[in-house]
C-alpha positions in Angstrom: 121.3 -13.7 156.0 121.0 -16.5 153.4 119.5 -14.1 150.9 123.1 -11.8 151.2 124.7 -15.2 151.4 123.7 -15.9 147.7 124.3 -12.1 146.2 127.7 -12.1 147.4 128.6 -15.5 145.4 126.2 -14.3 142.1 128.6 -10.9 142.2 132.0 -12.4 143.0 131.4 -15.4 139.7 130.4 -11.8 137.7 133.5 -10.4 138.6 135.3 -13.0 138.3 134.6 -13.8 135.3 135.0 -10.5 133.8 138.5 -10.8 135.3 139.8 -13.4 133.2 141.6 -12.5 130.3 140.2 -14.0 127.1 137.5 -13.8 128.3 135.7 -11.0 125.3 137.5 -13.4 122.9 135.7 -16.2 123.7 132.2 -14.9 123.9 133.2 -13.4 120.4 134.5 -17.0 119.3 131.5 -18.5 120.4 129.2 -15.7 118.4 131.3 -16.1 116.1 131.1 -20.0 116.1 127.2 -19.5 116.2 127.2 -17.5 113.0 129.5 -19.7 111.2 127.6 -22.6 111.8 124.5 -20.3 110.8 126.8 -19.4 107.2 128.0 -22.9 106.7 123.9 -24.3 107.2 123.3 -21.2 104.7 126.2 -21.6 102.3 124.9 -25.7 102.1 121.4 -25.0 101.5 122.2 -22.6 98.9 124.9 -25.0 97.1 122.3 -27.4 97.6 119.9 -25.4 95.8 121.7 -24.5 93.0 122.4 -28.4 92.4 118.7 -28.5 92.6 118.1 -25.7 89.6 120.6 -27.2 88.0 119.2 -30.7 87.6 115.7 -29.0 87.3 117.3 -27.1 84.0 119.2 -29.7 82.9 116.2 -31.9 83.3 114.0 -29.4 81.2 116.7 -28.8 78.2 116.9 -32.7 78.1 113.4 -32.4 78.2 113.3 -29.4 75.4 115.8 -31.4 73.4 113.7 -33.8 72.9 110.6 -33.1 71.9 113.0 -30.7 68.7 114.7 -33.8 67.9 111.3 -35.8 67.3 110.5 -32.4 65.4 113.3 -32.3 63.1 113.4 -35.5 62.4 109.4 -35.6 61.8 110.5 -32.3 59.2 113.1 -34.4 57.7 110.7 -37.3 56.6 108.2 -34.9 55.7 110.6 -33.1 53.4 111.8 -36.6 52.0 108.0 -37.6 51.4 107.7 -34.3 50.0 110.6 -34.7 47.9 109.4 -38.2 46.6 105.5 -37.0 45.5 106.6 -33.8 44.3 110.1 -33.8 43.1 113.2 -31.8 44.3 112.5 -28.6 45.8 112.6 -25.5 42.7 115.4 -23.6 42.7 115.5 -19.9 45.1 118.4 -18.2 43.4 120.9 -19.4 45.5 122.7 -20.5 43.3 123.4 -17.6 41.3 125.1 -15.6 44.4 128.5 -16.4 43.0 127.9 -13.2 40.7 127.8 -13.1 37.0 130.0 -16.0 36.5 127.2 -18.1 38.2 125.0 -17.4 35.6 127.5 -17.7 32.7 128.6 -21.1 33.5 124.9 -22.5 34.2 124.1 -21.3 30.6 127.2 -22.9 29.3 126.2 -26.1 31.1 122.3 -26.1 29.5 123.8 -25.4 26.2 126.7 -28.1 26.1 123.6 -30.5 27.9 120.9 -29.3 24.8 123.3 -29.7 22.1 124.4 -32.9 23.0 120.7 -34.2 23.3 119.7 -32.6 20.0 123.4 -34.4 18.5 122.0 -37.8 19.7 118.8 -36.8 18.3 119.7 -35.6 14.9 122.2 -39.3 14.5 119.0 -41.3 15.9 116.9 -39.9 12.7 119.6 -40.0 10.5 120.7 -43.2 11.0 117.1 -44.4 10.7 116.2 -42.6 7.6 119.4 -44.0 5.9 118.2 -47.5 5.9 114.9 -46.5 4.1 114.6 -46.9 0.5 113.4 -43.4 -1.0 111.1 -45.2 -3.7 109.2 -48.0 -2.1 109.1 -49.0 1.9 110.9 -52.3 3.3 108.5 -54.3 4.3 105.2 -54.9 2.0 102.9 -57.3 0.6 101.4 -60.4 2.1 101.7 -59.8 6.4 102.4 -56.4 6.1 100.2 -53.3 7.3 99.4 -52.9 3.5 98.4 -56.6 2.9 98.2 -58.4 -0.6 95.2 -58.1 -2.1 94.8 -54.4 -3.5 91.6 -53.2 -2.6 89.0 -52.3 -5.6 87.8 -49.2 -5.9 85.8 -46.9 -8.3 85.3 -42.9 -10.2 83.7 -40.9 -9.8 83.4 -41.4 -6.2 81.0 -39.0 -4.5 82.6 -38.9 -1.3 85.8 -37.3 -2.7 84.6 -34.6 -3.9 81.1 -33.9 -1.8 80.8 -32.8 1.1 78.2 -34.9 2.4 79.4 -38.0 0.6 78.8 -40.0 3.5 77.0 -42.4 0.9 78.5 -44.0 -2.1 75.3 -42.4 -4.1 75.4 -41.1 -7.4 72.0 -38.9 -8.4 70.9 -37.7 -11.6 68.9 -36.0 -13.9 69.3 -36.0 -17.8 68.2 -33.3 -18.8 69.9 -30.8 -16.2 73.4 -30.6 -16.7 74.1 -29.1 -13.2 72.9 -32.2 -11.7 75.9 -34.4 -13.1 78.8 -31.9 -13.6 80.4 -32.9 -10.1 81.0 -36.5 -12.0 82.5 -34.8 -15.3 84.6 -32.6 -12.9 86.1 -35.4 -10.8 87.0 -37.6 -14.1 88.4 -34.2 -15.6 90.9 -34.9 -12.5 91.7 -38.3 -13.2 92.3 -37.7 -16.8 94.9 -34.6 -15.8 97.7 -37.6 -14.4 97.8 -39.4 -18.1 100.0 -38.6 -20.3 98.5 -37.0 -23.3 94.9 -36.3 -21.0 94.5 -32.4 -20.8 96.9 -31.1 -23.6 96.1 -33.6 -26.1 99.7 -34.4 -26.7 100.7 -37.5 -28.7 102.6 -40.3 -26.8 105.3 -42.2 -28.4 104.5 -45.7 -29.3 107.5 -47.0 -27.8 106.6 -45.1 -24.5 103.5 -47.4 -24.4 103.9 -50.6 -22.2 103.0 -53.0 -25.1 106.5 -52.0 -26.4 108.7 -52.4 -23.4 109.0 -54.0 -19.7 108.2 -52.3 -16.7 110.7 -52.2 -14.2 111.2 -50.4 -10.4 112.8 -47.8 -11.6 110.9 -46.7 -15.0 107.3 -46.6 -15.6 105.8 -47.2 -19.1 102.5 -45.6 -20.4 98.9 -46.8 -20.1 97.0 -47.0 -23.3 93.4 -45.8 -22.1 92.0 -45.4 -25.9 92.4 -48.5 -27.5 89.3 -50.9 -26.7 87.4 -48.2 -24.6 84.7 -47.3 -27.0 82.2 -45.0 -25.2 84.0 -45.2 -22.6 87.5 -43.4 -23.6 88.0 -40.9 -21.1 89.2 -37.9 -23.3 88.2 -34.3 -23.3 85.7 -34.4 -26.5 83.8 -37.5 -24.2 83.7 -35.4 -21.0 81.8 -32.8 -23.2 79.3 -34.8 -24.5 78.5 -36.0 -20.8 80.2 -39.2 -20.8 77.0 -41.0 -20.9 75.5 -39.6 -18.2 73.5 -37.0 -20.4 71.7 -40.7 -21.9 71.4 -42.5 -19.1 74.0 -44.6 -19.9 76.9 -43.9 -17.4 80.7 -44.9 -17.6 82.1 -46.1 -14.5 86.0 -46.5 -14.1 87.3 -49.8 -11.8 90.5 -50.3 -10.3 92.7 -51.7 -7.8 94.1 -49.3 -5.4 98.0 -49.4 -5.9 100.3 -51.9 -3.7 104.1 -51.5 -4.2 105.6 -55.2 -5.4 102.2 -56.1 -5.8 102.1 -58.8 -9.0 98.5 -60.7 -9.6 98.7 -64.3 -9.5 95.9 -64.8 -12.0 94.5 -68.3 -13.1 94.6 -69.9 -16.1 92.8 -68.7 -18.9 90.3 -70.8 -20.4 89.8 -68.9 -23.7 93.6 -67.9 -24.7 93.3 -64.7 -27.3 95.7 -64.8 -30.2 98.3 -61.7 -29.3 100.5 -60.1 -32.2 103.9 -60.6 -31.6 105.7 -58.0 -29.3 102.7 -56.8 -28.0 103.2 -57.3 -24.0 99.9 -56.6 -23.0 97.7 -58.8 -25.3 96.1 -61.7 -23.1 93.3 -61.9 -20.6 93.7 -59.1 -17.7 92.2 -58.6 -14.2 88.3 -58.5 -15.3 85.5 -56.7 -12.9 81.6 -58.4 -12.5 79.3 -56.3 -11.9 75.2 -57.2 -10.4 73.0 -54.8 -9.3 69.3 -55.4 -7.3 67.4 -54.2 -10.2 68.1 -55.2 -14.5 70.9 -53.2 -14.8 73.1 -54.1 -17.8 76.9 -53.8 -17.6 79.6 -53.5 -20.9 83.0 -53.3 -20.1 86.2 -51.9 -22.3 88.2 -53.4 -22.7 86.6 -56.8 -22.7 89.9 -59.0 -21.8 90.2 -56.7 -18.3 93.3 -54.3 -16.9 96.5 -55.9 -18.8 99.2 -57.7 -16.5 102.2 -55.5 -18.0 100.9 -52.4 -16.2 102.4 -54.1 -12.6 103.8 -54.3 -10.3 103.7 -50.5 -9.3 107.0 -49.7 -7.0 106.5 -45.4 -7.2 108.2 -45.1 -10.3 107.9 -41.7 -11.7 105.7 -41.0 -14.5 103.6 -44.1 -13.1 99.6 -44.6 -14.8 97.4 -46.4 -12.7 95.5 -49.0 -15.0 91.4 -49.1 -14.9 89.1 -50.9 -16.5 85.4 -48.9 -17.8 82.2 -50.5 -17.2 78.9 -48.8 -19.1 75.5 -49.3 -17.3 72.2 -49.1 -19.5 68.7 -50.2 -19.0 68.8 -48.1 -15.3 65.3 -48.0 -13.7 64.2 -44.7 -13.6 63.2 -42.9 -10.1 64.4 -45.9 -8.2 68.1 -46.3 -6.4 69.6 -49.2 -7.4 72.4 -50.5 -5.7 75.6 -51.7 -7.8 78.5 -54.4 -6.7 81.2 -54.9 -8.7 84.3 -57.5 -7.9 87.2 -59.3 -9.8 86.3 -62.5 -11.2 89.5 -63.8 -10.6 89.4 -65.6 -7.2 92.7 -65.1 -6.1 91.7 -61.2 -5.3 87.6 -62.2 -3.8 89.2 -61.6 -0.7 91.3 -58.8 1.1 93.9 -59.5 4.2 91.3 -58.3 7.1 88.8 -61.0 5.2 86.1 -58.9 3.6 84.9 -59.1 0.3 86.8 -57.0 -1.9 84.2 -55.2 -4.0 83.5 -52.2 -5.0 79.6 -51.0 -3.7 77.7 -47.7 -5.0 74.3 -46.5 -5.5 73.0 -44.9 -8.3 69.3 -42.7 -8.9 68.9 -41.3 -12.0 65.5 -39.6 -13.2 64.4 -37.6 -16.5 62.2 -34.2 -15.4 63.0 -31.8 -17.8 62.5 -28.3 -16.8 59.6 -26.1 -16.6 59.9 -23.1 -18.8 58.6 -20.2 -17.2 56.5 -17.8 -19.4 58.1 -14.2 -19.1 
């Protein structure tokens, strides 16, 4: 009975709830409910995971960013450094993509930059050369690079014309003329810059520097045959050997040549009585020679180089003055060493503070060939 009881009431709440109106509408609104809650939970969790990729990609650009910065600005400073050790990167051409009038206006541009380098240039040298003096430098004599004393010096000097005239060392033998023909060459050379040397030509008198004043701008003539004896350095003397063919040598002396250069000599003890208008009478620059062994010396002219022949300022036609010393009684077969220096005191020393002589070596011997017996 209870069991009925209980079905009854379970199938009248069915059917009356199927009854009421609505009541599909409801059950839909409540799936419906269900599954918009589900698409809402879905629609969150997705919005919320987009703002997660989102800040995960944001994150790793910031990330990426950074780590290109650093490298860029680590390029940068390398291509600065580079820049600083090496210079400004070469050109690529780039440049030039303009089209021929890129190229024409950078070759206009070099040759207006060239030309007005080589315009400065040319006015630098120009106006530089101007203020030299064509005959003679500026700046000479005592403190200057060519100092005050002139140096003394000597013919025929082996190491101008030999070429192993590492030594100041003149060999000979008497007998063979091949053996001293080097010497007789070299003063041939000397004698071609006198006047009157090679062609025998006859020099005016007034030319002559006993007649007449030297001055910068003209040069007189030096007399090298009067007072020379032996010694007279002329064509018919070179032939006959110039001494060397009797063991009696001539050896020429001089002073190299200074411009402006005067000599300051002292005071003669023994004045020489000059004819009158004769400019180069009086006592001169005289050599002295010694030698390690008993080498006698004779010098022409006997008062020395005359005064009148300075001072030398590279006038034209200029003739350097020398003074001949003749050496006799020469040991045979032994070298014998010769020094020869003014006497004067005033030119015993040179600017750098050596003594100024004049230092060769001389070896003469007397074999006289074997004749061989055809």
């Amino acid at each position: 009975m209870v069991g009925s009881n209980s079905s009854r009431d379970d199938s009248q709440q069915r059917k009356s709830f199927l009854d009421k109106q609505n009541s599909s509408k409801t059950a839909k609104s409540r799936v419906g409910s269900s599954e918009k809650s589900k698409s809402s939970k879905t629609e969150k969790s997705t919005q919320q995971s987009e703002k997660k990729t989102e800040r995960s990609t944001a994150n790793t650009t910031i990330k990426s960013e950074a780590p290109s910065k650093k490298l860029i600005t680590q390029q940068s400073t390398a291509s600065i450094q580079s820049v600083g050790r090496r210079g400004p990167k070469m050109s690529d051409g780039t440049e030039f993509d303009a089209g021929p009038y890129g190229y024409i206006f950078s070759f206009i541009f070099l040759f207006v930059l060239w030309g007005l380098a080589t315009m400065l240039a040319i006015a630098l040298v120009w106006f530089n050369f101007s203020r030299l003096d064509r005959q003679y430098p500026i700046y000479f004599g005592d403190g200057s690079f060519l100092g005050g004393a002139p140096k003394v010096s000597f013919d025929p000097n082996p190491r101008q014309f030999l070429e192993d005239g590492t030594k100041n060392a003149m060999s000979w033998n008497i007998y063979e003329f091949s053996t001293y023909v080097n010497y007789l060459i070299r003063y041939k050379q000397v004698l071609k810059k006198y006047s009157g040397g090679i062609g025998k030509q006859k020099v005016k008198k007034e030319e002559m520097c006993k007649n007449q004043t030297m001055t910068r701008e003209n040069a007189c003539k030096f007399d090298r045959l009067t007072d020379f004896g032996e010694c007279t350095l002329s064509l018919d003397n070179l032939e006959r050997g110039f001494g060397y063919s009797k063991g009696q040598p001539c050896i020429m002396l001089k002073l190299n040549k200074i411009v402006g250069w005067v000599p300051n000599l002292s005071p003669s003890k023994n004045k020489t009585k000059c004819p009158s208008g004769d400019l180069c009478c009086g006592q001169g620059i005289k050599f002295k020679c010694t030698s390690n062994a008993d080498v006698k010396f004779e010098y022409f002219p006997k008062t020395g180089i005359p005064t009148c022949y300075f001072p030398y300022a590279n006038q034209g036609g200029y003739e350097q003055p020398y003074q001949m010393v003749k050496l006799t009684n020469i040991t045979v077969n032994r070298e014998t060493t010769i020094e020869c220096a003014p006497e004067d005191s005033s030119l015993n020393t040179l600017a750098s503070g050596k003594t100024n002589e004049a230092r060769f070596h001389i070896l003469m011997t007397k074999n006289r060939p074997v004749e061989t017996v055809g």
